[in-house]
N, C-alpha and C positions, 0 to 999 in steps of 0.2 A: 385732095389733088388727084388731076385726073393721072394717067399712062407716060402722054406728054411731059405734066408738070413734072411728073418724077422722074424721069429722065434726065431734065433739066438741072434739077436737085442734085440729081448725084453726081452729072457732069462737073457742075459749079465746086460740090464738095472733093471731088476727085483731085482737078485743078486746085482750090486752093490749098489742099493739104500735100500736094505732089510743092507748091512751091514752099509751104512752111518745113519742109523735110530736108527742103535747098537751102534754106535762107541761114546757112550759119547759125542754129540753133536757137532760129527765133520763136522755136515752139516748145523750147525748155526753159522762158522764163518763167513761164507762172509757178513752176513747180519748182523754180529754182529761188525764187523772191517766196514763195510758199515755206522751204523748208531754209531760210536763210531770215526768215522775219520770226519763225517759230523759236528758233535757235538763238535769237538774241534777245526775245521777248522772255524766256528763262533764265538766261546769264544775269537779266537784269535784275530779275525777283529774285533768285539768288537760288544758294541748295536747298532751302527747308522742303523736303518732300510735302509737307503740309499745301504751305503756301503754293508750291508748282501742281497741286495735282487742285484746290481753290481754282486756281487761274485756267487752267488748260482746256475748257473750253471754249471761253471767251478769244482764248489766244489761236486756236484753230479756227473758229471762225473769221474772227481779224483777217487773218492769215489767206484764209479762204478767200475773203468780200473783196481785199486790197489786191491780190494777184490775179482774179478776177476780172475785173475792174481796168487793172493794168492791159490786160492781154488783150482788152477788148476796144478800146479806148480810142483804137486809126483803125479799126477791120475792112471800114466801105471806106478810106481814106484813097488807099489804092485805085481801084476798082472807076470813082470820083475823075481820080489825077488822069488815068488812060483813057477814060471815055468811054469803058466796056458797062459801065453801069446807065449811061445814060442810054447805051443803044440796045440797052437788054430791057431798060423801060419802055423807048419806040419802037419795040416788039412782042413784047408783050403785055398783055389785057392787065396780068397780076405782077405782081416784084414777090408774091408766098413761098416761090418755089426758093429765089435766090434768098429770103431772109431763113428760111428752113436751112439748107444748107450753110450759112454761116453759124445757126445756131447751132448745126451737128460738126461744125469745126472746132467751137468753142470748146464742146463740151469733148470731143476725142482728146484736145490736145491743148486741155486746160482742166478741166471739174474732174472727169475721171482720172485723171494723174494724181490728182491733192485726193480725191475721195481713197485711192491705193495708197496713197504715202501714210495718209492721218492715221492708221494704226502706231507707225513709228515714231509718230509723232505725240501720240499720247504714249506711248510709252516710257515717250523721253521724258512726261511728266509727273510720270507716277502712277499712272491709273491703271487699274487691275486690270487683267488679261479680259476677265468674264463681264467686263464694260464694254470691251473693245467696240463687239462687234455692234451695238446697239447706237455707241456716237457715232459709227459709218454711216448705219443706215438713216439716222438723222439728217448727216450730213448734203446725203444722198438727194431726203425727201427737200431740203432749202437749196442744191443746187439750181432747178429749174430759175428757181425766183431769181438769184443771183446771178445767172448765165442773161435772162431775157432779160433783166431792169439795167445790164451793164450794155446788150443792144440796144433798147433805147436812147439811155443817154447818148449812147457814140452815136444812134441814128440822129439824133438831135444837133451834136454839136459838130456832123460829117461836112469837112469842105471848109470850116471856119481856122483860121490863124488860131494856132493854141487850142485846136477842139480835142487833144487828147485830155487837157488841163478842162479846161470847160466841160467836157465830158466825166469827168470825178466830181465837180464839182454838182455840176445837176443830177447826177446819180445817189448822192448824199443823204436825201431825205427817203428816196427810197428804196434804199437797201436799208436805213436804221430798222424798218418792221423783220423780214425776216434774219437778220443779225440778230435783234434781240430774243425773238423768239427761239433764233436757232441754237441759242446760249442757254437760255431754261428750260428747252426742252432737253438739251444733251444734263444737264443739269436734274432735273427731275429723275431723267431716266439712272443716274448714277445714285442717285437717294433712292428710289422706290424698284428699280428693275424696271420700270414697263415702259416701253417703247411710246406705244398711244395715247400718251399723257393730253391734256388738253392744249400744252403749248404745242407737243408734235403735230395734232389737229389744224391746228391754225396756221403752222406752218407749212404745212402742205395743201391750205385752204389758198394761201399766200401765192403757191409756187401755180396752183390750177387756175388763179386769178391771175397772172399774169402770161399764162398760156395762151387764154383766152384774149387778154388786153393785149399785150405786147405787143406782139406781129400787127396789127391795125393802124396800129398810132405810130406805129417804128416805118412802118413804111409809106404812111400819110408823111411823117418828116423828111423823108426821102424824096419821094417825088415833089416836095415845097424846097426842095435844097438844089433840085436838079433845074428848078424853075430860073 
């Protein structure tokens, strides 16, 4: 992106995060369905520390995919409703600058909140201090994938009755890839110590492949939506 575009970018990010600071706390649910799904996803397995400290990576990612997912699910629904999105397409050549900046919205004031909580959060399930920090930076390396494939589907199902539902629903198949990986690898690395294991590979193979895809097709839907 040229001078311009990033200008652009950060104007947009400015804006939207100036109103998510307004909106009555509409930028603490992920982290609040985050440590509210974690929290009941243990009560229900019960005290065996065995059994919660088994489960707690699966349940952090859960945790992760679904308040994710949530947060993201009407982001251009707005934007849609006022008309500012279609007149930001009848001026400009590209839509990169403005899907950039929703994706650095996403991830301020949704991924990096749950990636800062999920220590506490495995702590809650038992797993050793000297784990900690390695199922962060897992968490870390399957953010991307999980922030861009949840733009997607919302680019997909923006402007439709029910597209925040329809939007979980077409996001389903793909987030199962870095979910799963992002549970064996947290998983590996709690059995062997090493970060680099080959599912952490593939899950940051996951996250660069949809760096690349994402933004193309997210805003190929977009501009088919504005049609």
């Amino acid at each position: 992106m040229n001078v311009n575009s990033l200008s652009l970018a950060r104007a947009i990010f400015t804006r939207d995060l100036a109103i998510a600071m307004r909106s009555g706390g509409g930028w603490f649910y992920a982290i609040l369905f985050f440590a509210v799904f974690g929290t009941l996803a243990g009560v229900a397995i019960g005290p065996e520390p065995s059994a919660l400290a088994l489960a707690a990576p699966a349940i952090v990612w859960l945790a992760a995919t679904f308040a994710i997912q949530l947060s993201v699910a009407d982001i251009f629904d707005a934007d849609l409703r006022d008309g500012s999105l279609r007149a930001l397409a009848a001026e400009q050549t590209s839509l990169l600058p403005y899907f950039a900046a929703k994706a650095g919205l996403v991830f301020v004031t949704a991924a990096a909140p749950m990636v800062a909580a999920s220590p506490l959060l495995l702590t809650m399930f038992g797993i050793n201090p000297e784990n900690l920090m390695g199922a962060v930076v897992i968490l870390a390396l399957g953010a991307p994938a999980l922030i861009l494939t949840a733009l997607f589907s919302a680019a997909l199902a923006a402007g439709l009755r029910a597209g925040s539902l329809l939007a979980m629903i077409i996001a389903a198949p793909f987030l199962a890839p870095p979910l799963i990986f992002g549970v064996l690898a947290v998983e590996s690395y709690m059995s062997s110590a090493t970060i680099w294991s080959p599912e952490a590979l593939i899950l940051s193979a996951l996250s660069l492949f949809m760096v690349v895809m994402a933004p193309g097709f997210s805003l190929a839907a977009l501009r088919i939506g504005l049609e």
